[in-house]
Backbone as a chain_set.jsonl record, in Angstrom:
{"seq": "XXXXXXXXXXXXXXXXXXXXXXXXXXXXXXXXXXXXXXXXXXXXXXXXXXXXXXXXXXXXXXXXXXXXXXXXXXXXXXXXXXXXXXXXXXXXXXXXXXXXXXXXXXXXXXXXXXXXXXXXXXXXXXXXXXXXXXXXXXXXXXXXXXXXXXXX", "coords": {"N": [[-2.476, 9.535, -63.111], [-0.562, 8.573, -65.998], [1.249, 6.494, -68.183], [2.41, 4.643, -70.324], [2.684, 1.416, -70.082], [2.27, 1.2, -67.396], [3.918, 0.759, -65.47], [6.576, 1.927, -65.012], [6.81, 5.283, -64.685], [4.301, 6.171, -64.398], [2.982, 4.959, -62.315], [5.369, 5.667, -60.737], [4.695, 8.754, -60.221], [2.374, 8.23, -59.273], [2.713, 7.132, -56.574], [4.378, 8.553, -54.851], [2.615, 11.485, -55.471], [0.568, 10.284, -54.108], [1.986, 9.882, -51.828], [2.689, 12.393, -50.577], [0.246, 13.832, -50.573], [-0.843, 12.251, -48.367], [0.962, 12.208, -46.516], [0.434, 15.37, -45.673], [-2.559, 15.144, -45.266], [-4.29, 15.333, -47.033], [-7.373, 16.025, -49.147], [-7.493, 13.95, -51.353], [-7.831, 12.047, -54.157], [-5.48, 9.453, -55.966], [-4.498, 7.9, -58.255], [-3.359, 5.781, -61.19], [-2.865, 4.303, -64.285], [-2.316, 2.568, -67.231], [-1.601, 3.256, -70.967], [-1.25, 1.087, -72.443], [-1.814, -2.552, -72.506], [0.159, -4.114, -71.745], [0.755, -4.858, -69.287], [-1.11, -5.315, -66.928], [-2.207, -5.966, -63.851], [0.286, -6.113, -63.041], [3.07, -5.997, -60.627], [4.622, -2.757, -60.459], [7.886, -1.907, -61.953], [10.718, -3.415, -60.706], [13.036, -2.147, -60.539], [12.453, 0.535, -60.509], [10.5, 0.401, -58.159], [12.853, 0.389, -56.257], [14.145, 2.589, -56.512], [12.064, 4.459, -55.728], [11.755, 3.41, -53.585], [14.258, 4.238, -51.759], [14.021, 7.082, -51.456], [11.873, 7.559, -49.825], [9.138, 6.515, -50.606], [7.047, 3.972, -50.875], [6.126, 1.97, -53.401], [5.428, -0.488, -54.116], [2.825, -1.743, -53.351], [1.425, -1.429, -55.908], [-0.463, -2.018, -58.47], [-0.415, -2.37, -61.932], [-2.633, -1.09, -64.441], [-5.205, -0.825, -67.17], [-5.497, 2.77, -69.102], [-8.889, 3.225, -69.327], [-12.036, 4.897, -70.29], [-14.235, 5.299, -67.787], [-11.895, 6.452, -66.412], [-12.184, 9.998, -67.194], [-14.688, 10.24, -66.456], [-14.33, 9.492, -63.183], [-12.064, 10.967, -62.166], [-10.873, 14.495, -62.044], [-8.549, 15.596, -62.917], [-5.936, 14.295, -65.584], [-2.997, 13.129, -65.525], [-0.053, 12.883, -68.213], [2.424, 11.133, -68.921], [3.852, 11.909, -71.62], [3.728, 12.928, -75.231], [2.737, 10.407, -76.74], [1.012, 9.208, -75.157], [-0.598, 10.764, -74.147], [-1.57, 11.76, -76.578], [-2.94, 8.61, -77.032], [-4.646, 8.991, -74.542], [-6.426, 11.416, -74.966], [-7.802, 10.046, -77.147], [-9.364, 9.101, -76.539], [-11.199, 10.414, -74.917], [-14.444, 11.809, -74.596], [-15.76, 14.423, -75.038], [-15.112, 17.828, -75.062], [-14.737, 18.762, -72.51], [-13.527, 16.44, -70.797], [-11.315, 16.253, -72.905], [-10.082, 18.518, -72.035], [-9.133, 17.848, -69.162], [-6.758, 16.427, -69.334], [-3.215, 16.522, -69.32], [-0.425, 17.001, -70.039], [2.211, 15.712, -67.093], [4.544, 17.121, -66.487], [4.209, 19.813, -67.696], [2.686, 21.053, -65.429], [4.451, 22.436, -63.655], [7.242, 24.934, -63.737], [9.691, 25.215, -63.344], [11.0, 22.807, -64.145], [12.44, 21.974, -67.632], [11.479, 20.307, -69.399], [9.212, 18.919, -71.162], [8.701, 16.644, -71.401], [8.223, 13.308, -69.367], [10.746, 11.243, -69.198], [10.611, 7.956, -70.459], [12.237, 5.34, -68.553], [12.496, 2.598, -68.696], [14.19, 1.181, -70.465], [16.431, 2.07, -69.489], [19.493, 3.071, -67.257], [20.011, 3.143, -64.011], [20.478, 5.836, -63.608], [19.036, 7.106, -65.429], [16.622, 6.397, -63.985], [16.683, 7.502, -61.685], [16.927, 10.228, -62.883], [13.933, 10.539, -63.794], [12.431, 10.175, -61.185], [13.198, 12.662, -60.129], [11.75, 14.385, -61.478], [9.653, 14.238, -61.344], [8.991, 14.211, -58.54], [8.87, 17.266, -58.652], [7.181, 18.163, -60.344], [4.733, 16.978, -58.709], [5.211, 18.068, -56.032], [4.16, 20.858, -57.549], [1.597, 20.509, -58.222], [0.943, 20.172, -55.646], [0.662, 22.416, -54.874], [-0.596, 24.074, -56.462], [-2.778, 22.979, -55.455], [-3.487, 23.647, -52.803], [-3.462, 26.108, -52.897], [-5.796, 26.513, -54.588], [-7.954, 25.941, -52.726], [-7.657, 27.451, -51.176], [-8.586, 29.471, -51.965]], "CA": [[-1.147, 9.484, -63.682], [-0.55, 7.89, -66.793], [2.377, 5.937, -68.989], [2.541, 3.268, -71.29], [2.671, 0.254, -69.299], [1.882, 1.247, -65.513], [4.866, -0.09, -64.31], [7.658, 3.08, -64.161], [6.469, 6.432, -64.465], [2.663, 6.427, -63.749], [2.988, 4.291, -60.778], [6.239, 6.245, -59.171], [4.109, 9.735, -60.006], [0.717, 7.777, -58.543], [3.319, 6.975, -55.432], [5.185, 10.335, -54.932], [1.48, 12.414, -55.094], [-0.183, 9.562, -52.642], [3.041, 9.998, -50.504], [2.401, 13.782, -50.38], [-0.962, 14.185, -50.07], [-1.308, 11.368, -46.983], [1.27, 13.615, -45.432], [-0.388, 16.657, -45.509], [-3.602, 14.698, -44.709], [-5.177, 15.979, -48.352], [-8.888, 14.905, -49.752], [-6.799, 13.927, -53.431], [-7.37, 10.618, -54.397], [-4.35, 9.433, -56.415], [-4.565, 6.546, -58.966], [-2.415, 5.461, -62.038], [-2.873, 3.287, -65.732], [-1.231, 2.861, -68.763], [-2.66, 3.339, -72.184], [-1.249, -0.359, -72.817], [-2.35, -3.566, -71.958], [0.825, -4.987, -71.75], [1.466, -5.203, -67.803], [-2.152, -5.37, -66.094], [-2.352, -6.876, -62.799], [1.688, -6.23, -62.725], [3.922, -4.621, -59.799], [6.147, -1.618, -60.972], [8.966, -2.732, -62.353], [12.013, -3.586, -59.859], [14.086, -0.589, -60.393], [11.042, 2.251, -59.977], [10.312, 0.509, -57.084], [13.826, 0.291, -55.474], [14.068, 4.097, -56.757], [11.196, 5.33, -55.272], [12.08, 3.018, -51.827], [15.34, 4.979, -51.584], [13.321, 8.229, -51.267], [11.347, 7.051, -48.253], [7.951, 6.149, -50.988], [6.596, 2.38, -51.211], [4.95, 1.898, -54.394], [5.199, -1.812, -54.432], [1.791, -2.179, -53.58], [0.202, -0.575, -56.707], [-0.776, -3.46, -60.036], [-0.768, -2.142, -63.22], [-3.785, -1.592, -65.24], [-4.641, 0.301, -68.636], [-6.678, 3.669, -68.503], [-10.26, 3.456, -69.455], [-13.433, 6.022, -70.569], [-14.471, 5.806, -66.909], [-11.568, 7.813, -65.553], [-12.511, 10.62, -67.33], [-15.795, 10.428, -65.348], [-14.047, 9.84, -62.314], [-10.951, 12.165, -62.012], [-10.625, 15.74, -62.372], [-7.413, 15.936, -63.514], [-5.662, 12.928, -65.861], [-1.855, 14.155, -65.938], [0.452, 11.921, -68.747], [4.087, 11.439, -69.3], [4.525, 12.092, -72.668], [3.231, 13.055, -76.112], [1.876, 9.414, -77.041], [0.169, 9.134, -73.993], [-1.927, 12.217, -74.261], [-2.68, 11.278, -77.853], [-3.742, 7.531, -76.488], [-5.64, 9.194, -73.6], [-7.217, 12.008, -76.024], [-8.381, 9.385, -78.535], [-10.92, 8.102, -75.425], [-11.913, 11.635, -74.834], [-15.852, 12.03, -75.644], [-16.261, 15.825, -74.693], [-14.079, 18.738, -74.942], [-14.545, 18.75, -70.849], [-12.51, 15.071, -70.983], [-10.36, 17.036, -73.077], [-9.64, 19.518, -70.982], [-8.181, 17.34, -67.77], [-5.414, 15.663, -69.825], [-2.056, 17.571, -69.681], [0.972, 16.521, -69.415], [2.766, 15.98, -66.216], [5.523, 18.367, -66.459], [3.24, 21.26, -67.764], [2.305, 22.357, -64.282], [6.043, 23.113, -63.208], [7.852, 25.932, -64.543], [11.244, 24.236, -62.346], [11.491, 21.766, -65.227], [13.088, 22.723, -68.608], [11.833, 19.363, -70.523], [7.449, 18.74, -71.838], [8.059, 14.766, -70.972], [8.713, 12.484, -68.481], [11.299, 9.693, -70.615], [10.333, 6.354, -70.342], [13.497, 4.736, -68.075], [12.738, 0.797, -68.766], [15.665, 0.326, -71.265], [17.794, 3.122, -69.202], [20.119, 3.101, -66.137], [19.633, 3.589, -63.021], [20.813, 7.133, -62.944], [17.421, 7.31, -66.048], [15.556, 6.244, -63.14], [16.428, 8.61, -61.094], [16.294, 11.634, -63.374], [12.233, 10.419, -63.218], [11.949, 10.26, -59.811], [13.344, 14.073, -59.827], [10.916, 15.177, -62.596], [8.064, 13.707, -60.695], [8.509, 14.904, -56.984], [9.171, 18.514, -58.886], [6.031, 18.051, -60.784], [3.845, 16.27, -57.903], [5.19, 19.568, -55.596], [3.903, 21.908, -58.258], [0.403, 20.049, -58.156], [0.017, 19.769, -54.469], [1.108, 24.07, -54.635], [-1.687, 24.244, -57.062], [-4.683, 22.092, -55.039], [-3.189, 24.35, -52.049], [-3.72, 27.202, -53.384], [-7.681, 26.572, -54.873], [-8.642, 25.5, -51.847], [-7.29, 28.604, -49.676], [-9.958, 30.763, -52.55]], "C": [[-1.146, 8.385, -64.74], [0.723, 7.467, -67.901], [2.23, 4.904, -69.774], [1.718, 2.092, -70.685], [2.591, 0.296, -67.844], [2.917, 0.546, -64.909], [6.466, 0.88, -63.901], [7.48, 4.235, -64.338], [5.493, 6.401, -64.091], [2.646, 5.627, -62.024], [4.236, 4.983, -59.659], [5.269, 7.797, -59.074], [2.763, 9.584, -59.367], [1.608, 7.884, -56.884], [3.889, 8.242, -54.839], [4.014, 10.948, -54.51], [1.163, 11.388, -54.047], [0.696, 9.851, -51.838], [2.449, 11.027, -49.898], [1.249, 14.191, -49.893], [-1.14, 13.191, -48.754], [-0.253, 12.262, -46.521], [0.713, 14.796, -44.849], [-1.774, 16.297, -45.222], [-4.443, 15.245, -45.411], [-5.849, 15.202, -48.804], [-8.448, 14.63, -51.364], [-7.072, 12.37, -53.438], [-6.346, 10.476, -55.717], [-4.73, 8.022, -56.917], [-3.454, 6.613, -60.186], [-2.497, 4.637, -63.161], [-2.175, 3.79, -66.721], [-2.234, 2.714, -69.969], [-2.501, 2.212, -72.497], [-1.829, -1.412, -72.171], [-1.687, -4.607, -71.204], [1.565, -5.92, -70.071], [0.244, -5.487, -67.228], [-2.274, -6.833, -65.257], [-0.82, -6.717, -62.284], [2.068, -5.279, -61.499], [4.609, -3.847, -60.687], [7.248, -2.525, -60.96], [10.104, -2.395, -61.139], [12.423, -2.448, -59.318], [13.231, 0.524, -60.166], [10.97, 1.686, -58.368], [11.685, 0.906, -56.044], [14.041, 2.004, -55.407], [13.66, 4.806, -55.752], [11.273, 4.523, -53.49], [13.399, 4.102, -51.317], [14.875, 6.598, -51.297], [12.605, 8.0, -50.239], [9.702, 6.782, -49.184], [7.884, 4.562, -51.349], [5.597, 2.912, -52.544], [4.584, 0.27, -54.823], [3.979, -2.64, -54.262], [0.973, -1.855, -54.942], [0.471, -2.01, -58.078], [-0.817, -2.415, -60.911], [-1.777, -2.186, -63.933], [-4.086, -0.658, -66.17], [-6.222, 1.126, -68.309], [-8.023, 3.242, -69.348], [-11.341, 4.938, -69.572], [-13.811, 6.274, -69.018], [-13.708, 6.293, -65.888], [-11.408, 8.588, -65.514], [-13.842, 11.113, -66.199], [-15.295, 10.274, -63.302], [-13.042, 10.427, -60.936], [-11.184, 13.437, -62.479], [-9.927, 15.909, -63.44], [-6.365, 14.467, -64.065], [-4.176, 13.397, -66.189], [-0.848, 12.781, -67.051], [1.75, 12.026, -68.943], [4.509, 11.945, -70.331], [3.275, 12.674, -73.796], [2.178, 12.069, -76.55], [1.394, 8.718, -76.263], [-0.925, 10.047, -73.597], [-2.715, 12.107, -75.498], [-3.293, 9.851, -77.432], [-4.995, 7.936, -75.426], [-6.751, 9.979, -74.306], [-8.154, 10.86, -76.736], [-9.732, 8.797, -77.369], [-12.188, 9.046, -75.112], [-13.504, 11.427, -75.566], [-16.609, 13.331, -75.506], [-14.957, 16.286, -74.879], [-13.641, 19.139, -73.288], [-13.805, 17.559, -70.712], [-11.042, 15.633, -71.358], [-9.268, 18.008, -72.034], [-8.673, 18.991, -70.069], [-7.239, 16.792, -68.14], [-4.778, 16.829, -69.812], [-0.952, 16.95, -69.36], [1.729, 16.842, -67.974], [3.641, 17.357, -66.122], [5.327, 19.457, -66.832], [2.922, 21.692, -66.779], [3.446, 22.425, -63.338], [6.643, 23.898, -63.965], [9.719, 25.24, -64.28], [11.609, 23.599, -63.701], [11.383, 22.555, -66.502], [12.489, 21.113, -69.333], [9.468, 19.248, -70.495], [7.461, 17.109, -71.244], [8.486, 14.315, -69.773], [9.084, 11.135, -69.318], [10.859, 8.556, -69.843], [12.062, 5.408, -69.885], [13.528, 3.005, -68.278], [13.898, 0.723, -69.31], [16.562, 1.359, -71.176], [18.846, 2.523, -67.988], [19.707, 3.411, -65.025], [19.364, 5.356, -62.741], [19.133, 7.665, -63.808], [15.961, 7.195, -65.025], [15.133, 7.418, -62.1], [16.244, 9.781, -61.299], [14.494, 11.509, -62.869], [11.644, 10.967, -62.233], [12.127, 11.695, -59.256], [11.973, 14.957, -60.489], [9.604, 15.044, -61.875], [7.522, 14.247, -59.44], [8.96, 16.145, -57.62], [7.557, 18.711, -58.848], [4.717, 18.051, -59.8], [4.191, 17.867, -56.684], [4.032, 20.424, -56.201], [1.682, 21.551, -57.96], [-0.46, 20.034, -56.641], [-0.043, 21.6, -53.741], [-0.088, 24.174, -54.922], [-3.148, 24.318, -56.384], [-4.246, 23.332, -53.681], [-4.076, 25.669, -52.098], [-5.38, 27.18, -53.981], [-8.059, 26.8, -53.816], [-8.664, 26.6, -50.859], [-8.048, 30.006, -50.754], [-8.677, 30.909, -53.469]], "O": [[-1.68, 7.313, -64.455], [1.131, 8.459, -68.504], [1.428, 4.167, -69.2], [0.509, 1.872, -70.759], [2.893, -0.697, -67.182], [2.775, -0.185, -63.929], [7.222, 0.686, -62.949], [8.58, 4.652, -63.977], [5.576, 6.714, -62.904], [2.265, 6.002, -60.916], [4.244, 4.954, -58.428], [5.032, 8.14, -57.916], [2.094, 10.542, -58.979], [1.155, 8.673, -56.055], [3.033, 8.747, -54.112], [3.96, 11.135, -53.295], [1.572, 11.712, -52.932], [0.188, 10.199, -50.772], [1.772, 10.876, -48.881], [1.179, 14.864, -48.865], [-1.884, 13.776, -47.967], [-0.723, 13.29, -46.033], [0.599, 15.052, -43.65], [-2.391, 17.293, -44.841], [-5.424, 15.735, -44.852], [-5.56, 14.023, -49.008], [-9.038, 15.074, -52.35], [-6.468, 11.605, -52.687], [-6.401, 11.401, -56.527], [-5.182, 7.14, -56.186], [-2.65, 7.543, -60.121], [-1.772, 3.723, -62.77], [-1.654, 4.865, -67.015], [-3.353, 2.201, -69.948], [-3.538, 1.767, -72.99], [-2.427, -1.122, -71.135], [-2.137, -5.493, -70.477], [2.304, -6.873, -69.826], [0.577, -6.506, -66.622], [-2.37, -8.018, -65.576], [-0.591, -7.15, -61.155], [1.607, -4.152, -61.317], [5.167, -4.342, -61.665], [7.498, -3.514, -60.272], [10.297, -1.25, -60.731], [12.305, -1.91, -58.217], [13.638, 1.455, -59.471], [11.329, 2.415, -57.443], [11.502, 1.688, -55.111], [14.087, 2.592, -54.327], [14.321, 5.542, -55.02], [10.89, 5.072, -52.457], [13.176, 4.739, -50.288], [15.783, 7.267, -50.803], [13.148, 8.701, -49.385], [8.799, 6.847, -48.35], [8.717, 4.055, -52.102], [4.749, 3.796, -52.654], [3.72, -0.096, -55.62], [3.839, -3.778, -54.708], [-0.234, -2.095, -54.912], [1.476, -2.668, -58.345], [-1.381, -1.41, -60.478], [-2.097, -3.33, -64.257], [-3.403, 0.367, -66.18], [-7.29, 0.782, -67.802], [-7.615, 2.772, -70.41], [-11.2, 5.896, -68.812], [-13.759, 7.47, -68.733], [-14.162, 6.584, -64.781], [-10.754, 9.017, -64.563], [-13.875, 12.055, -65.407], [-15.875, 10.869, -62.394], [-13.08, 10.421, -59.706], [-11.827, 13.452, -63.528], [-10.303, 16.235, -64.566], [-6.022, 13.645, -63.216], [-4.096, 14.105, -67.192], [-0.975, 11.642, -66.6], [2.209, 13.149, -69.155], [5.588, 12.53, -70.237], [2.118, 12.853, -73.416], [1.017, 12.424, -76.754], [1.261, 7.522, -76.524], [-1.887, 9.916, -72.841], [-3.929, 12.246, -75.645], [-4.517, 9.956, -77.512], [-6.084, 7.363, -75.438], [-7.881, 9.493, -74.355], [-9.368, 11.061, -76.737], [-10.777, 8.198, -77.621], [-13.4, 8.836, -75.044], [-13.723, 11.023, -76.708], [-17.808, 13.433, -75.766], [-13.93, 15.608, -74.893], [-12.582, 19.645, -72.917], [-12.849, 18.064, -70.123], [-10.014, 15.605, -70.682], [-8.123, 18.005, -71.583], [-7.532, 19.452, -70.034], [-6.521, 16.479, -67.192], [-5.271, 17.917, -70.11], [-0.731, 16.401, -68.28], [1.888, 18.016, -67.642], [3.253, 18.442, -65.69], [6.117, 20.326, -66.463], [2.739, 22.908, -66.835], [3.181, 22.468, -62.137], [6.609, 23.544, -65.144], [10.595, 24.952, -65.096], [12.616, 24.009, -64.278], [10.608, 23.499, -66.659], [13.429, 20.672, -69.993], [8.766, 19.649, -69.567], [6.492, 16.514, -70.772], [9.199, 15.071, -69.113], [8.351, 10.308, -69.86], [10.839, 8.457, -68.616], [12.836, 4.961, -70.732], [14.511, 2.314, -68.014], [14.774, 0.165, -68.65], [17.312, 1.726, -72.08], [18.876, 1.294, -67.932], [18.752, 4.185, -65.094], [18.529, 5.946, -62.055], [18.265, 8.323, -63.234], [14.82, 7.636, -65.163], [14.084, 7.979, -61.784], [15.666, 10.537, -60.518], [13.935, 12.121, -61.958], [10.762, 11.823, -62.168], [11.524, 12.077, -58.253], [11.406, 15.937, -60.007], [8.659, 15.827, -61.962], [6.381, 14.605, -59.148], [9.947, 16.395, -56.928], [6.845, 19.148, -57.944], [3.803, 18.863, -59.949], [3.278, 18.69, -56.612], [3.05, 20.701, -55.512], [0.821, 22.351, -57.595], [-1.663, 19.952, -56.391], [-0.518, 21.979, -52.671], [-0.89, 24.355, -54.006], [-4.12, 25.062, -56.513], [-5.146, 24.17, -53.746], [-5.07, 26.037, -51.471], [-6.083, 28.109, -53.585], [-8.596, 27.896, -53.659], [-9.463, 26.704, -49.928], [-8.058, 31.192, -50.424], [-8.66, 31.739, -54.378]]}, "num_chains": 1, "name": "protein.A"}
């Protein structure tokens, strides 16, 4: 999962899928960075976390840190919030197989009517919580998906 600054979308959609999959007791590992630099080592910001506590997910353990070339090599699938997060992640790309695993979050839900996940730092609460809808839609749609491979 990937956003800007690793501190309110990539880290509640890293939290949300880890929720999900340790429920269901699924082999997914679940990680999270930002294409920036500007938070590393940071908790999620306040309000994601309080968000995503109000839903019954802790994400207050997860730091912030910016993506890298080697998690192409060691993810499948690199999903991003937005437009200039897919071009930041792209630009690292060194194969058309790299290529490939970037997509935007909200591309593997049909449920959702919007291509991004907005960036809520300089929103409201209620901005927060649109997110947190877009994400457990999304993070559903993904754990339908791995479901579904796995059963052929």
């Amino acid at each position: 999962m990937v956003c800007l600054g690793n501190i309110c979308r990539s880290p509640l959609a890293d939290g949300v899928l880890r929720h999900k999959v340790n429920k269901l007791n699924l082999n997914i590992i679940v990680d999270s960075a930002g294409t920036a630099n500007y938070h590393i080592g940071a908790s999620p910001d306040k309000r994601m976390i309080a968000t995503a506590k109000m839903k019954g997910v802790d994400i207050g353990f997860l730091k912030a840190r910016q993506f890298e070339y080697k998690d192409f090599e060691e993810f499948d699938s690199i999903f991003v919030m937005d437009q200039n997060n897919y071009k930041n992640v792209i630009q690292l790309a060194k194969t058309d197989q790299d290529k490939c695993k970037v997509k935007l979050l909200l591309e593997v839900t049909s449920k959702v009517h919007r291509k991004e996940v907005p960036d809520p730092y300089y929103g409201t609460q209620t901005d927060f919580e649109e997110v947190y809808e877009l994400v457990d839609q999304a993070t559903d749609a993904i754990i339908e998906s791995y479901l579904a491979d796995e059963k052929g």
